[in-house]
Backbone as numpy.savetxt, mean C-alpha at the origin, in Angstrom:
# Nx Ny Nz CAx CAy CAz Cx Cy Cz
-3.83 16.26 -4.43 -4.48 16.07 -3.13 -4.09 14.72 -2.55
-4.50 14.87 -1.33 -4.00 13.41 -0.53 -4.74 11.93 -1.33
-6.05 12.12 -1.21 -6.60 11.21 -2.35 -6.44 10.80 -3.35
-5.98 11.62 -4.17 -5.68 11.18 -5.62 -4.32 10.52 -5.33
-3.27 11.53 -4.75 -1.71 10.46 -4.58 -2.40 8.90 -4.12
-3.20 8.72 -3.14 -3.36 7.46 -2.56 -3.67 6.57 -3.77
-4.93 7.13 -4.24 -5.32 6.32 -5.60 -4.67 5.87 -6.55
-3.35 6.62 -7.03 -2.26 6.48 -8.26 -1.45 5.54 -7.16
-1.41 5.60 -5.73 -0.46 4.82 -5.42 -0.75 3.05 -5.55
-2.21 3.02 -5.47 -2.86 1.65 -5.17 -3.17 1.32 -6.60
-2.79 1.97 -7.92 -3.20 1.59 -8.96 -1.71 1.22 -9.37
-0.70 1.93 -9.12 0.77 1.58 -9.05 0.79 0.17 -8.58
0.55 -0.01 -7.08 0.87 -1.20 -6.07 0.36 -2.41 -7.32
-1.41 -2.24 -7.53 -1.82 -3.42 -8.79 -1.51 -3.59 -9.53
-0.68 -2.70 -10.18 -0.14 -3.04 -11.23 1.42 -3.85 -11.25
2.01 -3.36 -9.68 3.22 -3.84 -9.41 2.96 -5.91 -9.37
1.65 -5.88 -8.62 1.50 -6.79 -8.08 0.80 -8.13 -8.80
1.00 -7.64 -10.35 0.01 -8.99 -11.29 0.71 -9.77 -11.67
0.58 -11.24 -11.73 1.08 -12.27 -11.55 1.66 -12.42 -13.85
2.19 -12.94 -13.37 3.07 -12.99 -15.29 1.68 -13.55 -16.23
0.62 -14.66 -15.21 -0.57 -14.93 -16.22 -1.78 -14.22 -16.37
-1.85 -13.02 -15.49 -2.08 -12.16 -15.06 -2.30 -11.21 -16.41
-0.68 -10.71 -16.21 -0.19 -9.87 -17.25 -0.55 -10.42 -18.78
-0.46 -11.36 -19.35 -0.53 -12.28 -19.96 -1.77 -12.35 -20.74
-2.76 -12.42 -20.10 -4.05 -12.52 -20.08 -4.66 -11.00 -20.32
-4.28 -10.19 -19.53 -5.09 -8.65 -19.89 -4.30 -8.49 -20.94
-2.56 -8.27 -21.22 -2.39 -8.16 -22.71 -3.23 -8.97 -23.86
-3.92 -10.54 -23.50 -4.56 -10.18 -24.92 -5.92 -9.48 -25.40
-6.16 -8.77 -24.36 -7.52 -7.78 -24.42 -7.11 -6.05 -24.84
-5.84 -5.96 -23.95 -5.60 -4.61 -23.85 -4.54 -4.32 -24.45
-3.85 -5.19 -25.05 -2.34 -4.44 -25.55 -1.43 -4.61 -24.82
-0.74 -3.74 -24.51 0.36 -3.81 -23.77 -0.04 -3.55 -22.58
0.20 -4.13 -21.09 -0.02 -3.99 -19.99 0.95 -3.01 -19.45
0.55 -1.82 -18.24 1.51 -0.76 -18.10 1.98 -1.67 -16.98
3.57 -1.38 -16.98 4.79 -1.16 -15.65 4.45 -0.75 -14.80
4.66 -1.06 -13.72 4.98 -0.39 -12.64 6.01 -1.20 -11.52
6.04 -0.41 -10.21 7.22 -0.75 -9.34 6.36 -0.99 -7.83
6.77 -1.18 -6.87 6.33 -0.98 -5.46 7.18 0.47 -5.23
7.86 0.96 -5.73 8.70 1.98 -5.66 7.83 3.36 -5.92
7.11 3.12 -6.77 6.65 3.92 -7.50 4.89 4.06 -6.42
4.75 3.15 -6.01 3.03 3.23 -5.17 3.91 3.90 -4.33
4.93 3.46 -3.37 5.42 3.91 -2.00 5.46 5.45 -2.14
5.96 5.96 -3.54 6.35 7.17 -3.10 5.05 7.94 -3.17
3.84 7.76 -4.13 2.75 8.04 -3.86 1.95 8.05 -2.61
2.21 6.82 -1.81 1.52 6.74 -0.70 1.94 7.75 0.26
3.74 8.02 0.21 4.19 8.91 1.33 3.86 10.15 0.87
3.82 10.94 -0.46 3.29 12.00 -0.72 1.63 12.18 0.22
1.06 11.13 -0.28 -0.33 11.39 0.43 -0.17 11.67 1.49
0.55 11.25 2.28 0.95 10.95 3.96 1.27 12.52 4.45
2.34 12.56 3.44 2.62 14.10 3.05 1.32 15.41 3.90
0.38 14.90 2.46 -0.38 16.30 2.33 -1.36 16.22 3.58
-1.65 15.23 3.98 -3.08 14.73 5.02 -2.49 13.84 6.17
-1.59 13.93 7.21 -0.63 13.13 7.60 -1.91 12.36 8.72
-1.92 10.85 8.66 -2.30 10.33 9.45 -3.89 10.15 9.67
-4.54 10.65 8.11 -5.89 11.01 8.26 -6.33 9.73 7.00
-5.67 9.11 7.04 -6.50 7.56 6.21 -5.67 6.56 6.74
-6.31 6.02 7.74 -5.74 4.46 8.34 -5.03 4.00 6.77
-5.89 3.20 5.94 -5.52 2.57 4.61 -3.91 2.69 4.42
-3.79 3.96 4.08 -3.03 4.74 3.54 -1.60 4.33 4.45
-1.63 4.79 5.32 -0.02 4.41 6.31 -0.63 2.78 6.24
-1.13 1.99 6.50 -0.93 0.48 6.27 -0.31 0.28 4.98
-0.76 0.88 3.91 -0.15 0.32 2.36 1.22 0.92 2.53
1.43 2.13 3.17 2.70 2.60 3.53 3.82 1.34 3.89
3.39 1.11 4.63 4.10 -0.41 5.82 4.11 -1.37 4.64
2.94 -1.73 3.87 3.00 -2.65 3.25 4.11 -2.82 2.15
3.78 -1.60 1.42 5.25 -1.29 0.45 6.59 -1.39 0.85
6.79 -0.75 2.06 8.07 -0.97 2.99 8.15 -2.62 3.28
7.42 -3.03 3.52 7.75 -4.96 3.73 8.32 -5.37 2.06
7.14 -5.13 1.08 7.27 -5.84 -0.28 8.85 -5.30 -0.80
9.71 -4.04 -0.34 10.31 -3.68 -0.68 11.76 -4.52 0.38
11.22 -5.13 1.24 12.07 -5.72 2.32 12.75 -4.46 3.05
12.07 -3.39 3.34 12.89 -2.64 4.24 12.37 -2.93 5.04
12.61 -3.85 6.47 11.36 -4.69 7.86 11.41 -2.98 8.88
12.54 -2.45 8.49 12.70 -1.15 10.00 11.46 -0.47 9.44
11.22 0.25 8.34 10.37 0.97 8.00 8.86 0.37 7.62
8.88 -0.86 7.36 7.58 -1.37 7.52 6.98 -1.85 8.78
7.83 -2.06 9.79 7.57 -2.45 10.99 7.22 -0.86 11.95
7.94 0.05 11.24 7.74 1.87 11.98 5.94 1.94 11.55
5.15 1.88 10.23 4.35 2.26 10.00 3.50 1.23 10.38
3.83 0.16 10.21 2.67 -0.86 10.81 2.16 -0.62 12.70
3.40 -0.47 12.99 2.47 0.02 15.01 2.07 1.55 14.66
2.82 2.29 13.57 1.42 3.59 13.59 0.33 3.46 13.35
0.02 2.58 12.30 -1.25 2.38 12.21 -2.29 1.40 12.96
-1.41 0.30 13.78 -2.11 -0.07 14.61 -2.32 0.89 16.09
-1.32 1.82 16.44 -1.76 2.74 17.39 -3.31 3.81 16.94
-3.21 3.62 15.63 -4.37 4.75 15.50 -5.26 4.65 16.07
-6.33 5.47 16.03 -7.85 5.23 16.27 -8.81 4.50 14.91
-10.07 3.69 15.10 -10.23 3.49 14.27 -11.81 4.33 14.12
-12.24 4.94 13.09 -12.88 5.46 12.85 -14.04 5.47 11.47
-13.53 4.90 10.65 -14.61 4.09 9.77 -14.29 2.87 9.86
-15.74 2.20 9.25 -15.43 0.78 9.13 -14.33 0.32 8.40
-13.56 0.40 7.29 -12.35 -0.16 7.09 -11.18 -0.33 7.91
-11.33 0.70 8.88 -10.02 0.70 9.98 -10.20 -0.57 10.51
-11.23 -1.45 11.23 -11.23 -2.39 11.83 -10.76 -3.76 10.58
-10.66 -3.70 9.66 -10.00 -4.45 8.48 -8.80 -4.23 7.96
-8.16 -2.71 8.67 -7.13 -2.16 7.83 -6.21 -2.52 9.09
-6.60 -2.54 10.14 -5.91 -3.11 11.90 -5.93 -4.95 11.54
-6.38 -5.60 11.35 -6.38 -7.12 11.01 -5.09 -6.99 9.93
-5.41 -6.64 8.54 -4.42 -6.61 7.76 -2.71 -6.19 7.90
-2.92 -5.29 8.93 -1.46 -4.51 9.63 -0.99 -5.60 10.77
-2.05 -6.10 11.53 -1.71 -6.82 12.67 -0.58 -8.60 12.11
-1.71 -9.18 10.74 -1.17 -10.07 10.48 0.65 -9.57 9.48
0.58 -8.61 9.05 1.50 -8.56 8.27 3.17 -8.04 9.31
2.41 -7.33 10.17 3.46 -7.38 11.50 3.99 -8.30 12.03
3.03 -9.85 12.32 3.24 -11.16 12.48 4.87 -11.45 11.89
4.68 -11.08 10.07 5.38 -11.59 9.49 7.09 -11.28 9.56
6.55 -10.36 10.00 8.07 -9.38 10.12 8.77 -9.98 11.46
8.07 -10.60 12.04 9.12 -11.37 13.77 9.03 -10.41 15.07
């Protein structure tokens, strides 16, 4: 379902995204800390996108977002004005439009 891809994608992205003391630190609680890629959230996120197209603001922002962390600017800069064109409709959209707006900034 669209949800669950989103969820494996944002557990992907955290895991892509922990710092070496990070990693470091939960290995000495947990063992071995799992891998992951930004490669690996993205393609999750676009599956979601996939099944439910355009029906979780969140979702196309982390889209954009992965596309920046991955340095592709054409394709993170395509999903970032989709999701700032959206409508916003729960309260996270008005946080998920701030987060898209500044990260658009970055791109020029």
């Amino acid at each position: 379902s669209s949800g669950i891809n989103a969820e494996y994608g944002i557990w992907y992205m955290e895991m892509a995204e922990l710092s070496w003391y990070s990693r470091k630190f939960a290995a000495t609680f947990l063992g071995k800390v799992p891998e992951s890629t930004h490669e690996e959230a993205l393609k999750c996120f676009l599956q979601s996108e996939e099944v439910a197209p355009r029906s979780w603001n969140r979702n196309v922002y982390l889209i954009g977002r992965m596309y920046y962390r991955l340095e592709n600017r054409i394709k993170a800069r395509e999903y970032l004005e989709l999701v700032l064109s959206l409508p916003n409709i729960i309260a996270d959209d008005t946080e998920i439009d701030e987060d898209a707006a500044d990260l658009y900034r970055k791109l020029g």
